[in-house]
Every structure is written in C-alpha cells, then in structure tokens.
N, C-alpha and C positions, 0 to 999 in steps of 0.2 A: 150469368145471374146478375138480377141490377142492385145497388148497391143499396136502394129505397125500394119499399113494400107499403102502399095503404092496403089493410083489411079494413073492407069497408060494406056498406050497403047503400044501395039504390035510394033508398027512403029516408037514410036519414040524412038529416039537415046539418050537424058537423063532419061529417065525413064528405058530405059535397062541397061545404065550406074550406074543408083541411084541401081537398084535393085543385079547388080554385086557387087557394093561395099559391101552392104549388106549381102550375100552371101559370100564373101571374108571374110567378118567379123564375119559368123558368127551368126549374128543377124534372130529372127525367125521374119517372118513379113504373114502379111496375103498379096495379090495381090487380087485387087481389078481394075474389065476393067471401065475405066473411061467413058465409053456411056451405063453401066448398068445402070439399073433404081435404085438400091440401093447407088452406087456413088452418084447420081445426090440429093439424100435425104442426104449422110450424109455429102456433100461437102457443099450444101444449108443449112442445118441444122447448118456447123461450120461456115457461112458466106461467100463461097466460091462459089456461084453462077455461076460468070465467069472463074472460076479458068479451064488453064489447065497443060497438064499432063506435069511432075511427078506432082503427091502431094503425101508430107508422114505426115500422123499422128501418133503423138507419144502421146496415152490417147487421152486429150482433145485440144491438140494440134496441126493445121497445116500449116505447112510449103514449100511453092510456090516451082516453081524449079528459081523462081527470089530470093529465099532463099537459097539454096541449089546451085546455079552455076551460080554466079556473072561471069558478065565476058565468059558467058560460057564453065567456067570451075570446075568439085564440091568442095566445098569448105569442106574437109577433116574435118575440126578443127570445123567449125558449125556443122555437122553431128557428131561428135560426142559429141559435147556438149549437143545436144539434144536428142540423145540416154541413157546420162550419165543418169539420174533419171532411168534408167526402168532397168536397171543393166544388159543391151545387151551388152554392152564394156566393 
C-alpha cells in the first residue's frame, strides 16, 4: 500500500493541479477516482463522508482541498509540511 492517496476526478481543475505538483516534486502517490466504491470506503472510513475532490492522504492522514488551496490557490508550504514525515521532499 503507498503511503500517499489523491482522491480525485478527471475534471476537476485542483485535483489535476494537486496531482501536477506532485509530479513536479517527485512524490509517488497512488490516484484514486473519487466516485470508486473504494474511495467512498476509505474517505468514510477517515471521516470524510462529504468530502470532495482533491483529497490527499498522507498514511492515516487527510487533507481537504479547503486544506490544500485557501484561497484557491495551493498552498505550497502546507503541502509540503505534510509530505515532510513520509520522506517524499
């Protein structure tokens, strides 16, 4: 199992921006379509019921894209504080 997760969709535009950066950086991540039936279990599972896309987990961690792009715009320096533990930066 990898140690990052985006839940994501095709269409939207921060979720292909979240997964760029990622990419740019580097970072291995698994993608995950957010109206799979396995999304829906491990999104409900971290308490995320309503949540939509992006989400990234990092372990047992996740984090909204109201975490990720205040403002709507991504927030560089949060992303990679939360990558810091898994030793992807």
């Amino acid at each position: 199992m990898k140690t990052i997760k985006v839940f994501c969709l095709d269409s939207c535009e921060y979720s292909n921006h979240l997964k760029q950066e990622l990419w740019d950086n580097d970072v291995v991540f698994e993608e995950v379509y957010m109206g799979s039936t396995r999304a829906i279990h491990d999104l409900r599972n971290g308490g995320l019921s309503q949540a939509r896309a992006p989400v990234l987990q990092v372990r047992e961690q996740f984090y909204t894209g109201y975490d990720l792009f205040p403002g709507g715009v991504i927030d560089r320096s949060f992303l990679e504080q939360c990558l810091l533990d898994t030793g992807s930066l």
